[in-house]
N, C-alpha and C positions, 0 to 999 in steps of 0.2 A: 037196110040202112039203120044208122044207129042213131036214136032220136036223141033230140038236142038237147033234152035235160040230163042225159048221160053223159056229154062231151068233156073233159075235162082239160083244161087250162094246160099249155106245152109251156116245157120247161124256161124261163131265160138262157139263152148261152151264158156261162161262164166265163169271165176275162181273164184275158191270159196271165198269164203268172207274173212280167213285168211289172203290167197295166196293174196287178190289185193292190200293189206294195206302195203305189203312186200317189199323193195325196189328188183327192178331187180338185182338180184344174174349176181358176176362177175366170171370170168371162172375160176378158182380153177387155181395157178400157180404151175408148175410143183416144184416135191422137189430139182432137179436140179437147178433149177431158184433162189428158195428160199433160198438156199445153198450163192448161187454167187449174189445174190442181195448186192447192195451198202446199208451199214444201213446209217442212220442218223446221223451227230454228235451229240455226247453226250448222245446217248443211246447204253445201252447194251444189246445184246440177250444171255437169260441163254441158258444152253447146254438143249435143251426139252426133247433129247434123253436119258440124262444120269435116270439112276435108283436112285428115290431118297434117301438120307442118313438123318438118325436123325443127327441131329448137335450136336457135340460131348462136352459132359459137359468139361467146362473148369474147373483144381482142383483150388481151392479155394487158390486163397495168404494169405501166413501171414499177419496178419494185425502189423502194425508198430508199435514198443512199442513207448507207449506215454506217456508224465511226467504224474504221477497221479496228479490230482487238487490237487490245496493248501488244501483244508478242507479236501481231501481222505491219504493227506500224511503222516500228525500226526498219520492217525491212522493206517497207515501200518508199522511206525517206529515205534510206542509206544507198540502197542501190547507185553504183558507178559512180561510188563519191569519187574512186582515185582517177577517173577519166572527165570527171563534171566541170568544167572552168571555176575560177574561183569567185565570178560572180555570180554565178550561179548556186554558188556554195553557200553567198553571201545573204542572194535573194528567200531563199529554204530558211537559211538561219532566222531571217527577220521576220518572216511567216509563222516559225514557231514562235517565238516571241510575241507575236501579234495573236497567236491562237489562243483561247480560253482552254483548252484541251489539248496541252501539246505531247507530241510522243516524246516521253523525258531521255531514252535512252541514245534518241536523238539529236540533242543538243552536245552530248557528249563527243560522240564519232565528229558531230560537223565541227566541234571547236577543235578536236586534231588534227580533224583533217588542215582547214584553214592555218591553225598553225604550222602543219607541215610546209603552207606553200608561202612562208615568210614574208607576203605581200601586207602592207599596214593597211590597205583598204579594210578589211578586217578588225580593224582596231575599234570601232564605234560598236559596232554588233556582240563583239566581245564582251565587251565594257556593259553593253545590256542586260547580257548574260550576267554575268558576275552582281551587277547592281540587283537581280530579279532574285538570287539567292541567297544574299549578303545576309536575313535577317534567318531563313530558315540553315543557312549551314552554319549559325553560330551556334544553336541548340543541338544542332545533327548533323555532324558531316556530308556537305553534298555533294556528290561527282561531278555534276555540272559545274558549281565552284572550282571543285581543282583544276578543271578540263581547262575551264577559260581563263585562271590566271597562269597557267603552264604556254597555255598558245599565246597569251599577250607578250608572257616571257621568252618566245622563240619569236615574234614580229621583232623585237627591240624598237620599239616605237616610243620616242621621247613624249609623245601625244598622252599615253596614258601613264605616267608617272605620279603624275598629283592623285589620277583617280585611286590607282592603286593604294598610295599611299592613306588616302582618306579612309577608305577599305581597313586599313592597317591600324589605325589610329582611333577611330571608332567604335572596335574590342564586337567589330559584326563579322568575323571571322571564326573558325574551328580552328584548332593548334596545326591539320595538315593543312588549312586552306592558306594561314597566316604564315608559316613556314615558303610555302610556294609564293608568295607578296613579297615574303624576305629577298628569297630566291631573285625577284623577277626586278626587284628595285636595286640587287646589287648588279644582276645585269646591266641595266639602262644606266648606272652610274648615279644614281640620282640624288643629288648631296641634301635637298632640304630634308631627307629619309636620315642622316645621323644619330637622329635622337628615338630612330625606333631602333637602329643597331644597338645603343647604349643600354636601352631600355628590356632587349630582350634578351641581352645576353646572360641574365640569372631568370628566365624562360624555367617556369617548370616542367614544360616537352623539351626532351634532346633535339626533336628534329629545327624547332624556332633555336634553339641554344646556336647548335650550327650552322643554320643560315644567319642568322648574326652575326658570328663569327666574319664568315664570307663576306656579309655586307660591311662588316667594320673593316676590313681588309681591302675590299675595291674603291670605298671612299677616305682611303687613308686615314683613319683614325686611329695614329699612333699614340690617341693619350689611352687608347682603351687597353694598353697593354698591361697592365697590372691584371686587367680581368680574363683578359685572353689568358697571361700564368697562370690563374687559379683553373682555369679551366682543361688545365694539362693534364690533372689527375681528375678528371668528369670520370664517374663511373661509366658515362656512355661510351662507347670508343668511338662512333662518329662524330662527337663534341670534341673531344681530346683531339681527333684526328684535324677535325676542322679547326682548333684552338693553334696547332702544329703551323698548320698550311698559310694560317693567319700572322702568325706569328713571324715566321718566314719570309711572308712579302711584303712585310711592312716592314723588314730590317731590320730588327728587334735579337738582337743576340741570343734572348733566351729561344729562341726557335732553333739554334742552327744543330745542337747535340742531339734531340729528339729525331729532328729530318734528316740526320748521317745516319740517325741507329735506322730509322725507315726507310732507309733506302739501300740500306744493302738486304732487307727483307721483303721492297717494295716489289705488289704482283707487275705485269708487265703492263697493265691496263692502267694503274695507278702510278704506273713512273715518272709520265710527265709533267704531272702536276707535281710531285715532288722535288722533279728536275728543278722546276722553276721557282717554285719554294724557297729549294737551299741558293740559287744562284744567289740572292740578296746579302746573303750572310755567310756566303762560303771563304774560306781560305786558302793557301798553299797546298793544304794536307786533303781537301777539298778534293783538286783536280783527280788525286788518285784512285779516290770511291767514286767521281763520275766514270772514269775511265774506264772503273770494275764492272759496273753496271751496263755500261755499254753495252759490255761483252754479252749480255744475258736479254739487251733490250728489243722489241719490237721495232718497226722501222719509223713510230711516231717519238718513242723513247729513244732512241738512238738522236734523229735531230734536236730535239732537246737538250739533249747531254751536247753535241756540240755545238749548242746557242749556246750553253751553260757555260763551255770553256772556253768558249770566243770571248767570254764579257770578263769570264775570271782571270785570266792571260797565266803570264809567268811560263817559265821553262817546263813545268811539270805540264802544265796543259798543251802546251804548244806541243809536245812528246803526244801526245794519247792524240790531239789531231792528227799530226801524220801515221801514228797508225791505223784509223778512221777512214785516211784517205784512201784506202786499199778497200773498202767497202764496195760490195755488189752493188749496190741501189746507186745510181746515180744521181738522185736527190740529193745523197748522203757527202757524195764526194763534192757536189758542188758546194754546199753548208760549208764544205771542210774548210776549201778554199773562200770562202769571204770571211768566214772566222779566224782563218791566220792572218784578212790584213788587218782585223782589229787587234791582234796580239802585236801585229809589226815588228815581227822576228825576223831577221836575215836567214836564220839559220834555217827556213824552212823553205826556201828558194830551191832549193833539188827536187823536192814532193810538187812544190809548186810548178814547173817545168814538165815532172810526167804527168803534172793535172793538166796543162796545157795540150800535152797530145792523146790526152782523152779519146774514145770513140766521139761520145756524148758532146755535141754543141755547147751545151748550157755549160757543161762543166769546164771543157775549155774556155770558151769564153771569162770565165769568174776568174781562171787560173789566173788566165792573160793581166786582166784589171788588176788582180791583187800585183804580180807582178809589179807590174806599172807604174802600181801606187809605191809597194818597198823601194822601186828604184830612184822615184821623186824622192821619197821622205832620208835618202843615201846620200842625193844629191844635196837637199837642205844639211846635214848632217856634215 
């Protein structure tokens, strides 16, 4: 046996290779402890115990209506303007107007629109219009200005004549907005407007010169004829042109050599308004340049020229209707015939007979009547 002061002390095991790298593990605190432990400022401990919960979909908010963009606006107002009734047109129009925020390119399309459909109900919403720009298109041309004195000018509604004219008079207009007033008050006729004709006929814009013109022309103001001559040689040609046309229909001798020379050069689109022109002032020698023109006119030119020789008569005209009367268009031939019984030629009684057996109803018919009437006026005779 090996006595007990020789024994010596067995090794510790060794921990394993894991375990040494491990920091000494501290005593696990009771859940008591853990409970009543002071936390730290400014941290929070979640509930560890609770069961956890999916987090609960929050519903979705309305999203806040937002002005549409400028470039998305026109097109949510405009849509199906040419299918929209016209009160409908009416009620839009008045909403913008009432809006703090209105889409501008929109008042445009709706004052065309509206004016396309000739209805005067339109006329007060227009006139809003117009009143709402009166002060900014005199500094800056507005388009909604033009828009709506152009569409008041296609209603022809006697209703707004005054306004207009206040518009006119008042110097709250741009040179194209006040031109288009010109425009829209020689339309309507409207006589208390004379003294802007007078007035703007020495207009430093060509386009106010010509619509003067116009308006001294529709409201007969033959004293303004001296100014309509100077206006012959306007460096503008639409002045001159309109000075021409003015000159023309007010009966005025100095128009009729200008309106011959323009009308054996007149395009087809401008013929009839020259037709009508020179009828005032035409002569003998007349009938034979409308007669020429015929030959070259469209079918709107064509009845013009023989309104023009129905009113001017004489043998040379009554000649150039019955060649007329051999015209394709049946419009044409019927014109022919009620403009020979204002000439009340006998001699035109043969053409008058094959316009009677016309295909065409209408044309025979006029044939018949002019007839009817030469052979009364044979009878008084």
């Amino acid at each position: 046996m090996v006595p007990d002061s020789l024994s010596l002390p067995l090794p510790e095991p060794s921990p394993p290779p894991a375990a040494a790298s491990r920091p000494p593990e501290r005593p696990a605190a009771s859940k008591r402890g853990s409970r009543t432990r002071r936390r730290a400022p400014g941290r929070i401990q979640g509930d560890l115990f609770s069961f956890p919960r999916r987090p609960v979909a929050q519903p979705h908010a309305a999203a806040p209506a937002s002005d549409p963009e400028p470039d998305e606006a026109p097109a949510v107002v405009l849509e199906n303007l040419k299918s929209a009734p016209t009160a409908e047109l009416i009620a839009r129009l008045v909403a913008l107007l009432d809006d703090d925020r209105p889409a501008m390119a929109a008042f445009v399309a709706l004052a065309e629109a509206l004016g396309g459909r000739g209805e005067r109900a339109a006329t007060a919403p227009l006139l809003r219009l117009a009143h709402r720009f009166a002060g900014f298109d005199r500094d800056a041309g507005a388009p909604e200005m033009r828009a709506a004195l152009a569409a008041l000018a296609q209603l022809n509604d006697p209703a707004c004549a005054s306004a207009v004219t206040d518009l006119a008079t008042l110097d709250a207009l741009s040179s194209e907005s006040l031109a288009l007033a010109l425009a829209c008050l020689a339309t309507l006729r409207h006589r208390p407007a004379a003294p802007l004709a007078r007035q703007h006929l020495t207009h430093e814009a060509p386009a106010v010169r010509a619509a003067a013109c116009e308006l001294a022309a529709r409201l007969r103001l033959r004293a303004s004829g001296p100014a309509l001559e100077a206006l012959l040689t306007d460096p503008a040609p639409g002045v001159a042109a309109a000075a021409t046309l003015a000159l023309g229909s007010l009966g005025l001798p100095a128009g009729r050599a200008p309106l011959e020379t323009w009308l054996s050069t007149a395009a087809p689109v401008d013929l009839p308004r020259v037709v009508r022109a020179l009828a005032p002032v035409a002569d003998a020698d007349t009938a034979v340049l409308l007669g020429r023109a015929a030959e070259r006119a469209d079918l709107d030119g064509r009845l013009a020229v023989v309104a023009a020789l129905g009113d001017l008569g004489g043998r040379a005209a009554v000649t150039w209707l019955c060649r007329l009367a051999r015209d394709r268009k049946p419009a044409v031939r019927g014109a022919v015939a009620e403009a020979l019984e204002k000439c009340a030629d006998t001699s035109a009684a043969p053409v008058l007979q094959e316009l009677a057996a016309d295909d065409d109803p209408t044309v025979a018919d006029a044939a018949e009547q002019t007839l009817q009437a030469l052979a009364e006026q044979a009878t008084e005779w």
